[in-house]
C-alpha positions as CSV (number, residue, x, y, z in Angstrom):
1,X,-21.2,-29.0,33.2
2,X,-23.5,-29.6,36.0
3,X,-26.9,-29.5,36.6
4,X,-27.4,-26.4,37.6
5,X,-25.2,-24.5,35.6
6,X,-27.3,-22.8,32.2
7,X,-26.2,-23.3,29.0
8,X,-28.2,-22.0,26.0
9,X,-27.5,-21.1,22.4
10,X,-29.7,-17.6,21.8
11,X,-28.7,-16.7,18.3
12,X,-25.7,-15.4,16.4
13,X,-23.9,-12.4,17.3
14,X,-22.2,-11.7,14.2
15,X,-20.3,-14.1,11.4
16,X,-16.9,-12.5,11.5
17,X,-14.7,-12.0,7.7
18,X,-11.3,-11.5,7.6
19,X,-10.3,-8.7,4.7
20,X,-7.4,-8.2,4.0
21,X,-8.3,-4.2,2.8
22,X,-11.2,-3.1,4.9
23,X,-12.2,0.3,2.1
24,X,-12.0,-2.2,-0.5
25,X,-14.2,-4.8,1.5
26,X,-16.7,-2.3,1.9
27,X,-17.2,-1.1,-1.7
28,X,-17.2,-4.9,-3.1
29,X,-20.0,-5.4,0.0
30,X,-22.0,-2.5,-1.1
31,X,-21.8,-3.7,-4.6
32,X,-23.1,-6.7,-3.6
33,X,-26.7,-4.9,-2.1
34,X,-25.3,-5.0,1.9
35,X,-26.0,-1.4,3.9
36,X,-22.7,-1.0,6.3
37,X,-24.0,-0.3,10.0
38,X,-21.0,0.8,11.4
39,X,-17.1,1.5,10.7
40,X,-14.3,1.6,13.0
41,X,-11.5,2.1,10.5
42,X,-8.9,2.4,13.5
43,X,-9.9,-0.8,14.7
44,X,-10.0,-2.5,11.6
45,X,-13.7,-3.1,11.8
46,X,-17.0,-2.5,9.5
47,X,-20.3,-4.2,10.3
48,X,-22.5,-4.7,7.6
49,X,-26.5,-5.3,8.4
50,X,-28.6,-8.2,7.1
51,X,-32.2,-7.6,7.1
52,X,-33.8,-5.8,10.1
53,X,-31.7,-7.9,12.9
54,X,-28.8,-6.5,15.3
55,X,-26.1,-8.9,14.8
56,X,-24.5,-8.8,11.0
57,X,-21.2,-9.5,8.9
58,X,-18.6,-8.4,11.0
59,X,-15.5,-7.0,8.7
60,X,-12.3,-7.5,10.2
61,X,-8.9,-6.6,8.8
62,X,-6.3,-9.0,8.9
63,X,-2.6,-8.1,8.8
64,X,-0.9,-9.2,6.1
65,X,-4.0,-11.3,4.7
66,X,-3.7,-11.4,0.8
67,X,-6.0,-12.3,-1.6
68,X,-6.8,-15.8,-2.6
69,X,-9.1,-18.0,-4.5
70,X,-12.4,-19.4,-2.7
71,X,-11.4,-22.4,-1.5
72,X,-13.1,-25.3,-2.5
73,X,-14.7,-27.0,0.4
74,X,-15.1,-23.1,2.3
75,X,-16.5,-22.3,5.1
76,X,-20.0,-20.6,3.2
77,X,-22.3,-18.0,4.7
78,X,-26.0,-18.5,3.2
79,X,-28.5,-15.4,3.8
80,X,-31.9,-15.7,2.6
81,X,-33.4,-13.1,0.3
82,X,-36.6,-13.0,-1.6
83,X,-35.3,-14.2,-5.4
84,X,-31.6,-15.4,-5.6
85,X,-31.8,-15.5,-9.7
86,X,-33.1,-12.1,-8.6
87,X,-30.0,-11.4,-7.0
88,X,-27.7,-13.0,-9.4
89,X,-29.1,-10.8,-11.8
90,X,-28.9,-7.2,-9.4
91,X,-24.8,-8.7,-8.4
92,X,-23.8,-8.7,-11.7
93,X,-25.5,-5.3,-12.9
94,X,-23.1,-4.1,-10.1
95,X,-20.4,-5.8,-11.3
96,X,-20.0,-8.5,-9.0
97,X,-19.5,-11.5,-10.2
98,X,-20.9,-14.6,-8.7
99,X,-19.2,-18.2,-8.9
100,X,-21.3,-19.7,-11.0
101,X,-24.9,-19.4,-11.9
102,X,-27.8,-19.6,-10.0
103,X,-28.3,-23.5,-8.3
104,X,-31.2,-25.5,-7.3
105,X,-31.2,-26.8,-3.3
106,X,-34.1,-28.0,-1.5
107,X,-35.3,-25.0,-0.5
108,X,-35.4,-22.9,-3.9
109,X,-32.4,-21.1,-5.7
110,X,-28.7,-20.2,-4.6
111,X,-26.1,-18.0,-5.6
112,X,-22.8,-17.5,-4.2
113,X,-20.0,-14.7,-4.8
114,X,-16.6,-14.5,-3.4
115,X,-15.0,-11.9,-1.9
116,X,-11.4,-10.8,-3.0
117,X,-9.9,-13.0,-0.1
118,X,-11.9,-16.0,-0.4
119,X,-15.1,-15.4,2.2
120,X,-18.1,-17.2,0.1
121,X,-21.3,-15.7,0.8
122,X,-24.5,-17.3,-0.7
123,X,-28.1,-15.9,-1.2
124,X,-30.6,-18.3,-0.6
125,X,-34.9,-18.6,-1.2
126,X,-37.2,-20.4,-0.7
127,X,-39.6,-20.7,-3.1
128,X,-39.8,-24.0,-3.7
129,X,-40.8,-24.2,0.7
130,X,-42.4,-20.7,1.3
131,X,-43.2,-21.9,4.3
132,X,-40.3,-22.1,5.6
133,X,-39.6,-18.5,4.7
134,X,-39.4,-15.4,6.7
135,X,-41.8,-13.3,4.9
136,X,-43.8,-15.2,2.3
């Protein structure tokens, strides 16, 4: 690249999941506390927020993508909330269950669900760096 070209990195977009049922992706993701933004069922396509910002978790169907285990390394999405023991407890009152409890990390607590076809997402704090937090 030269010199005068620009080349800058301004933020996500969206972290796209491939479902392999998108109206059963979008029930288990509004199980798990997510508020869908939009949903283009004829393009296979539901976009669920996360927080106040524009880009979110972009649903996409997949033909013919069944369901599987999380696999173990996986590619893991972390959003930060206020409390994840808090949200361990909230996911399983709405019957999601998460794979395994709550977890220390440097920054606080961690809990991480699956979905049906194997897309990890975890929810992160920080309360042991509040600093480091977006709302304190």
């Amino acid at each position: 690249m030269s010199d005068d070209e620009s080349y800058e990195l301004l933020g996500f977009d969206n972290v796209v999941l491939p479902v392999g049922d998108l109206g059963e992706a979008v029930v288990f993701y509004e199980r798990a506390g997510f508020e869908v933004g939009f949903r283009f069922d004829e393009g296979g396509l539901a976009l669920l927020r996360v927080g106040g910002e524009t880009p979110g978790i972009l649903l996409r169907t997949e033909e013919d993508f069944g369901r599987r285990p999380p696999p173990w390394p996986a590619v893991r999405v972390w959003l930060e909330v206020p409390d994840a023991r808090t949200a361990a407890r909230r996911l399983a009152g709405a019957g999601v269950t998460a794979l395994d409890e709550p977890f220390s990390c440097a920054t606080g607590w961690t809990v991480e669900l699956a979905d049906p076809w194997g897309n990890v997402l975890g929810f992160t704090d920080y309360t042991k760096r509040p600093e480091l937090a977006r709302r304190s």
